[in-house]
C-alpha positions as CSV (number, residue, x, y, z in Angstrom):
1,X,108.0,80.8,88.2
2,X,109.6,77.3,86.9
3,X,112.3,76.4,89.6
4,X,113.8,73.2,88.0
5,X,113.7,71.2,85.1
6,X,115.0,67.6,84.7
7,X,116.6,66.8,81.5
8,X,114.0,64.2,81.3
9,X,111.8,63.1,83.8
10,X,110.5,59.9,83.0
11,X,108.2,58.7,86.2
12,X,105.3,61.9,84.5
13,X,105.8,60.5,81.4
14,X,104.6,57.2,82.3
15,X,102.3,58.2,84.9
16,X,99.8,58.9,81.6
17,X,99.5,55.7,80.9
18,X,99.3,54.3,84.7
19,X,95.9,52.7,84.9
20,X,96.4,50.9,81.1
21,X,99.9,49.7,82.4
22,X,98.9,48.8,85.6
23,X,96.2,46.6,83.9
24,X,98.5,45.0,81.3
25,X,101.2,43.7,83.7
26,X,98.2,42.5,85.6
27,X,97.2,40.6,82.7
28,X,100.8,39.1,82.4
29,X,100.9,38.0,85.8
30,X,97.6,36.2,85.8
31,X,98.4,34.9,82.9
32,X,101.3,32.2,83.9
33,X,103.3,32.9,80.3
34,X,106.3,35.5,81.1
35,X,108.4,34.8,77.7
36,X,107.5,35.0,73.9
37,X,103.5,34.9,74.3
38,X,100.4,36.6,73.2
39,X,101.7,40.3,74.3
40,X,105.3,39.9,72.7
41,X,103.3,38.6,69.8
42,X,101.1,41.3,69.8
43,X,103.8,43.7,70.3
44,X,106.0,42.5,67.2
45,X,102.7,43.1,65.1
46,X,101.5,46.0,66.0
47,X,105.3,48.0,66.3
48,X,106.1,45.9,62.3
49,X,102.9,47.4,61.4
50,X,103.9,51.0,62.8
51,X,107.1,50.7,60.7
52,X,105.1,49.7,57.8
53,X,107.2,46.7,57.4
54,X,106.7,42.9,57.2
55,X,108.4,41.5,60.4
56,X,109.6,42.4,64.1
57,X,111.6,40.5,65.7
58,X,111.5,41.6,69.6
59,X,115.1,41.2,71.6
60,X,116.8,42.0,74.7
61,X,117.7,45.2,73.9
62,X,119.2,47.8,70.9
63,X,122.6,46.6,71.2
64,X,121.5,42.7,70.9
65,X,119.8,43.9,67.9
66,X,122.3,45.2,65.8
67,X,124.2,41.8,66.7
68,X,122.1,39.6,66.3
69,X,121.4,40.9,62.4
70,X,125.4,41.0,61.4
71,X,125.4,37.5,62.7
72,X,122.0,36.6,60.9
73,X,123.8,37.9,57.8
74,X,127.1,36.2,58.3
75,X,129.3,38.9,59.0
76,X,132.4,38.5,61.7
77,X,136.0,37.7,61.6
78,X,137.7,39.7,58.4
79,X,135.2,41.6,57.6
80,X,134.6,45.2,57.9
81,X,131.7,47.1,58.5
82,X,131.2,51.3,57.7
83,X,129.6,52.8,60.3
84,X,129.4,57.0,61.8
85,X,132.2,58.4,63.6
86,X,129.9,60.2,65.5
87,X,127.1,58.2,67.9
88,X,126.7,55.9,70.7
89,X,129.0,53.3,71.3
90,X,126.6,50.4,71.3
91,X,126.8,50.6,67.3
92,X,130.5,49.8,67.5
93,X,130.0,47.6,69.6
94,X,127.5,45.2,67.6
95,X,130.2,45.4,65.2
96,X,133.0,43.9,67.4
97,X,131.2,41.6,69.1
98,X,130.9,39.8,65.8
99,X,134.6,39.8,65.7
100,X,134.2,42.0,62.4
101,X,136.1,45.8,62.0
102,X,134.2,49.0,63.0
103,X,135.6,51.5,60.5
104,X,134.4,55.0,61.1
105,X,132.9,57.8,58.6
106,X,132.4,61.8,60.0
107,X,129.5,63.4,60.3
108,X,128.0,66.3,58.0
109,X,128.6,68.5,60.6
110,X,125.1,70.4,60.1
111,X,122.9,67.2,60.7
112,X,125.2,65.3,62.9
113,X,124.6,62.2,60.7
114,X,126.9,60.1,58.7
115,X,127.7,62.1,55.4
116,X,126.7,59.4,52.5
117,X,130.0,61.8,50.6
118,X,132.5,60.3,52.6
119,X,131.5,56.7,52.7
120,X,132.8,55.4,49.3
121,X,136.8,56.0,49.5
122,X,136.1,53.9,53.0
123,X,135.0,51.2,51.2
124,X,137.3,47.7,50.7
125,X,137.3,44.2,49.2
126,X,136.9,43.2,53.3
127,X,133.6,46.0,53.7
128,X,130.3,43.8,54.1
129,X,127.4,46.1,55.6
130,X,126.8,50.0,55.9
131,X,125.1,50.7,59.8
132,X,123.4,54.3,59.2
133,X,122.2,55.6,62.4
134,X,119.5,58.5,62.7
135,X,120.9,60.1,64.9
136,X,119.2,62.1,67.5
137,X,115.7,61.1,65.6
138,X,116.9,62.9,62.5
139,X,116.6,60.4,59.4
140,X,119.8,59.8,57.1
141,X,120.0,60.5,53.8
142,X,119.5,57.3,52.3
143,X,119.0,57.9,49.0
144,X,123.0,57.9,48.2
145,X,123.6,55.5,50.3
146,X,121.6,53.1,48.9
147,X,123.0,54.0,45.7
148,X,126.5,52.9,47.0
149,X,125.3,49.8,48.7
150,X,124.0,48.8,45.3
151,X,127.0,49.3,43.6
152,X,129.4,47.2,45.6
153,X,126.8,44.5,47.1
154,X,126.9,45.5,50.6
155,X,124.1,45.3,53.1
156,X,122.4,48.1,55.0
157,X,121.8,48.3,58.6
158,X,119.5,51.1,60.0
159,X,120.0,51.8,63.7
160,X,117.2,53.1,64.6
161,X,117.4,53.3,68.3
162,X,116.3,57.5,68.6
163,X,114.4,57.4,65.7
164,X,111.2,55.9,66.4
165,X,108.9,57.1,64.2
166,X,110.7,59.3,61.8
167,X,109.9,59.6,58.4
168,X,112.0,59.7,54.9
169,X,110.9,61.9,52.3
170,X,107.1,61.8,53.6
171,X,107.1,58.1,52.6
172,X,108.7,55.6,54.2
173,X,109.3,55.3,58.4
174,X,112.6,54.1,59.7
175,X,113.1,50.6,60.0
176,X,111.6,50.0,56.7
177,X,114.6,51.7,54.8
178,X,117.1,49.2,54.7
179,X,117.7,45.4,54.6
180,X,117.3,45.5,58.6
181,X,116.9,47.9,61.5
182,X,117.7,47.8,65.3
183,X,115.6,49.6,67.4
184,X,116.2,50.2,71.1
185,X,113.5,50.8,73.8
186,X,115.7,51.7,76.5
187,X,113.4,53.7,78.7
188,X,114.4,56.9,77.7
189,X,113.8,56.6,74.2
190,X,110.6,58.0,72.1
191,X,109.1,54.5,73.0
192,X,110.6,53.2,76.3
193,X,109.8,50.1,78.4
194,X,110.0,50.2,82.1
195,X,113.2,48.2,81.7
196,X,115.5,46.9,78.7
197,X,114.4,46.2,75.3
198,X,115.0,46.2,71.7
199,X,113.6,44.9,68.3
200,X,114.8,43.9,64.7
201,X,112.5,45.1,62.4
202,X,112.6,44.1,58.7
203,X,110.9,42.4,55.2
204,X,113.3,39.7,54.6
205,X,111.3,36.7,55.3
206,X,114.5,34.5,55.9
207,X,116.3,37.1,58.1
208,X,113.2,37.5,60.7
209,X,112.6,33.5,60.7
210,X,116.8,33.0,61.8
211,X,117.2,36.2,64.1
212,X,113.7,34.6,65.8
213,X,116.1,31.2,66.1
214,X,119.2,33.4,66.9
215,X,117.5,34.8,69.5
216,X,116.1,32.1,71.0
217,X,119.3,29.7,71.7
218,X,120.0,28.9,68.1
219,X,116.5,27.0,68.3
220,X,113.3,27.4,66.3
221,X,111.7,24.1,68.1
222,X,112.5,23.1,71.5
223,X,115.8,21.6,72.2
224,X,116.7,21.7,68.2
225,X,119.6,23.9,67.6
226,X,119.9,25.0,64.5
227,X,122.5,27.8,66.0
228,X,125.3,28.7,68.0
229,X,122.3,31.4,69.4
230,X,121.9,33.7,72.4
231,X,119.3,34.1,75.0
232,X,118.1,37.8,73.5
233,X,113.8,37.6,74.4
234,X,111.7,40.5,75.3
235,X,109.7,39.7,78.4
236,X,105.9,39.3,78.3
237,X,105.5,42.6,80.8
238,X,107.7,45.0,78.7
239,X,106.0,43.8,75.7
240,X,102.3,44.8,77.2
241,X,103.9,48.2,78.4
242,X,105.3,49.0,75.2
243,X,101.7,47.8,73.4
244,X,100.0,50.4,75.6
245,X,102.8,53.0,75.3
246,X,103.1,52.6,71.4
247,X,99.5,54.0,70.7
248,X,101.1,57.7,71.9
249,X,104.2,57.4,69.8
250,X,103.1,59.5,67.4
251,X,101.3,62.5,69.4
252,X,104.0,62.4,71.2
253,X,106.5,62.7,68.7
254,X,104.4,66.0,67.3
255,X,104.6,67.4,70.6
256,X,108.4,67.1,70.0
257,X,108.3,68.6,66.9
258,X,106.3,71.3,68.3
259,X,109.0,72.5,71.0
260,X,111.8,71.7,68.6
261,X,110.2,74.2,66.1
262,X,109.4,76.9,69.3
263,X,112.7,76.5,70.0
264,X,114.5,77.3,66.6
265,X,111.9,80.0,66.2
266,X,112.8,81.5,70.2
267,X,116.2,81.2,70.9
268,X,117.9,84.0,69.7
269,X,121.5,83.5,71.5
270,X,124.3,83.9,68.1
271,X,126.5,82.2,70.5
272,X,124.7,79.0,70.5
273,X,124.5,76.9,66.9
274,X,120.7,75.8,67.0
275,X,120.5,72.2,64.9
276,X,119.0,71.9,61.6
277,X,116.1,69.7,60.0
278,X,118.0,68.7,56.3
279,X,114.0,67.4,55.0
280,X,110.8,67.7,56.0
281,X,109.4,68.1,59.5
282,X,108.6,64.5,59.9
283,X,112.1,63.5,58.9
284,X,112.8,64.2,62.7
285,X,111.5,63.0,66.1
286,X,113.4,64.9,68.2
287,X,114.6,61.9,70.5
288,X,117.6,64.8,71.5
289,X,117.2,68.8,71.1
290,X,121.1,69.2,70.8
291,X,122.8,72.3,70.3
292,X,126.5,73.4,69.6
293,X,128.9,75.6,72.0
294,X,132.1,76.7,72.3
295,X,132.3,77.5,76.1
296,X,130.2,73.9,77.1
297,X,130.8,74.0,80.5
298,X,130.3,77.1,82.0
299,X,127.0,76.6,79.6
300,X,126.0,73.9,81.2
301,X,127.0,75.3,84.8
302,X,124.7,78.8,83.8
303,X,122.1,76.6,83.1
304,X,122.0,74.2,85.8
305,X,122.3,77.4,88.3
306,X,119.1,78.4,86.7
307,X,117.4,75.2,87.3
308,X,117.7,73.6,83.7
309,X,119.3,70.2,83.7
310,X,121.6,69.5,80.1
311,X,123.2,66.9,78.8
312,X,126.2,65.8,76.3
313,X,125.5,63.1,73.9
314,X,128.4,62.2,73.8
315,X,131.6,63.8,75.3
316,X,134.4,61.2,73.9
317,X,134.1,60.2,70.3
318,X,134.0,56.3,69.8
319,X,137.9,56.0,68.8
320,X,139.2,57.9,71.7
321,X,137.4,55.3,74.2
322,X,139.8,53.1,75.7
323,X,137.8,50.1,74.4
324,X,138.6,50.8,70.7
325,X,142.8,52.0,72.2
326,X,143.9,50.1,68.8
327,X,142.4,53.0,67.2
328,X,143.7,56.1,68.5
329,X,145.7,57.2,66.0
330,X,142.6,58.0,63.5
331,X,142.4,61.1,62.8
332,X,138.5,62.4,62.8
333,X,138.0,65.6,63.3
334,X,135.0,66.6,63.1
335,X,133.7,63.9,65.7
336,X,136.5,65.5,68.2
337,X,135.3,69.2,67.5
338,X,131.5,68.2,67.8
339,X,132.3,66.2,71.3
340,X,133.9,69.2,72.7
341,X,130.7,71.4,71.4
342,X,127.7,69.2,71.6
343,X,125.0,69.8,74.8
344,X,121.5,68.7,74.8
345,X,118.2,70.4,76.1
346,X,115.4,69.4,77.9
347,X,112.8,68.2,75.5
348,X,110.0,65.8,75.8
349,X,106.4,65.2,75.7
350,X,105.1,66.3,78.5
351,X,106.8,69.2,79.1
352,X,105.4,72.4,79.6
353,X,104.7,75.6,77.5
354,X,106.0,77.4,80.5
355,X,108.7,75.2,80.9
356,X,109.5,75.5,77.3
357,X,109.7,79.3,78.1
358,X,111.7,79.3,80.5
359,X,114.5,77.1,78.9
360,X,114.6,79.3,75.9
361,X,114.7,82.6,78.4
362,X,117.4,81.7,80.3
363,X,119.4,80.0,76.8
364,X,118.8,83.7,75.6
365,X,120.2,85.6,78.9
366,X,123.8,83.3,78.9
């Protein structure tokens, strides 16, 4: 009889790869060189090549990501930037930190990514960049978006930070559909260090050669600052563990798939709103399992009486933070109705069948 299960519990998901871990920090140690050396270079390789695109560019973390390409491309004071009404903070955030306007787009409501209908009427003679972000691991429709971007000569930002590994159309991976992508390996994402960490991955030659300066003071050769940079460097360790940790990306993110689809197939509660896959299978990792409910908390409370811890990603859209207060009075709907709905299951790759079970068992009793 399962008795409790975390929401995520990350110390089994690493304890797979313990020994080859163990033996790459080692490596690190002994080695003498902590910052931008043979394992970050490795890393940036290896993860570029995973993408199927030209360059990474490893970072601090996701956030420092996203910034550091708006300010490799230029964009800041007076500018504006489209990005979804409906996602993590950190994506406004890169935006303002530039000094440049967030200016928010709903969410198809079915796919809880931006919806590529709404974008144009948002667009001005200040709008610069589009950020898309795959949102829960689900891939955008980019198509249209593209489309759009080509049309008024605005660059495209992937944020990628759930979304390891997913797939557009059976072709292409994310962070090799766009002029750039962020990626975040915060240690609870698809590919997680055991610390902080992010990445820029893209196939503009000039962009990766200045976000490498950008990240590195503003300087490409020692003490020559070519930039008003930041300090933004993956160390040597959490480039070795996400080396050895990136060779199970991809099982893992079938295992996802595989309780995603056992879940859709299982739960059979009409009062929960399962979430939908708008291509093909490989379109979405699963970084979040996220259903929609109107009576959330006592959800949640039946749940976590029954041993299943939940989650809400996230429970107060971006424009009702009191960060962004000079924005209350927008009026976005369907961001407020999803926060008040949204809750996320347990899903990861090394749960069990019998954990799987049991999840769907009691979501089915509620």
């Amino acid at each position: 009889m399962v008795k409790k299960i975390n929401f995520l519990d990350l110390k089994k998901i690493n304890e797979r790869d313990r020994a080859e871990i163990d033996f790459a920090v080692r490596e690190v140690i002994d080695s003498g060189w902590y910052l931008l050396g043979k394992k970050t270079d490795e890393f940036e390789m290896n993860f570029a090549d995973f993408c199927g695109a030209q360059h990474c560019v490893s970072v601090g973390n996701g956030l420092e990501a996203l910034e550091l390409i708006l300010k490799a491309f230029d964009i800041g004071i007076n500018d504006e930037v489209i990005i979804p009404s409906n996602t993590y903070i950190a994506t406004a955030l890169a935006v303002s930190s530039n000094g440049a306007k967030p200016v928010f787009v709903e969410p198809d409501e079915k796919t809880f990514n931006i919806d590529p209908s709404l974008i144009e009427k948002s667009i001005t003679n200040k709008t610069k960049a589009i950020i898309v972000v795959h949102l829960y691991g689900q891939v955008v429709d980019m198509d249209p978006i593209i489309e759009i971007a080509n049309k008024y000569n605005l660059k495209i930002i992937e944020d990628s930070a759930q979304a390891h590994g997913s797939v557009y159309k059976n072709n292409k991976r994310t962070g090799n559909l766009a002029d750039a992508s962020g990626f975040s390996f915060y240690p609870g994402k698809n590919l997680g260090a055991l610390g902080d960490g992010g990445a820029v991955v893209t196939n503009d030659n000039e962009l990766a050669l200045k976000i490498r300066t950008l990240r590195n003071y503003g300087s490409e050769i020692k003490y020559h600052h070519n930039y008003k940079g930041i300090n933004s460097r993956l160390d040597e360790i959490q480039a070795a563990i996400l080396d050895v940790k990136l060779k199970r990306l991809d099982s893992d993110n079938t295992r996802r798939r595989e309780i995603s689809k056992y879940y859709r197939n299982n739960i059979k509660n009409t009062s929960i709103v399962l979430p939908e896959v708008s291509c093909c299978e490989n379109s979405h990792v699963w970084h979040l399992f996220v259903v929609k409910v109107n009576d959330r908390d006592n959800f949640q409370q039946f749940l976590l009486q029954n041993g299943i811890a939940t989650s809400v990603h996230y429970p107060i859209p971006m424009h009702k933070q009191n960060a962004y207060k000079e924005l209350y009075d927008y009026r976005l709907p369907i961001s407020e109705k999803l926060s008040k709905e949204i809750c996320s299951l347990p899903i990861s790759p090394v749960m069990t069948d019998q954990e799987v079970d049991y999840v769907i068992e009691v979501v089915n009793k509620w």
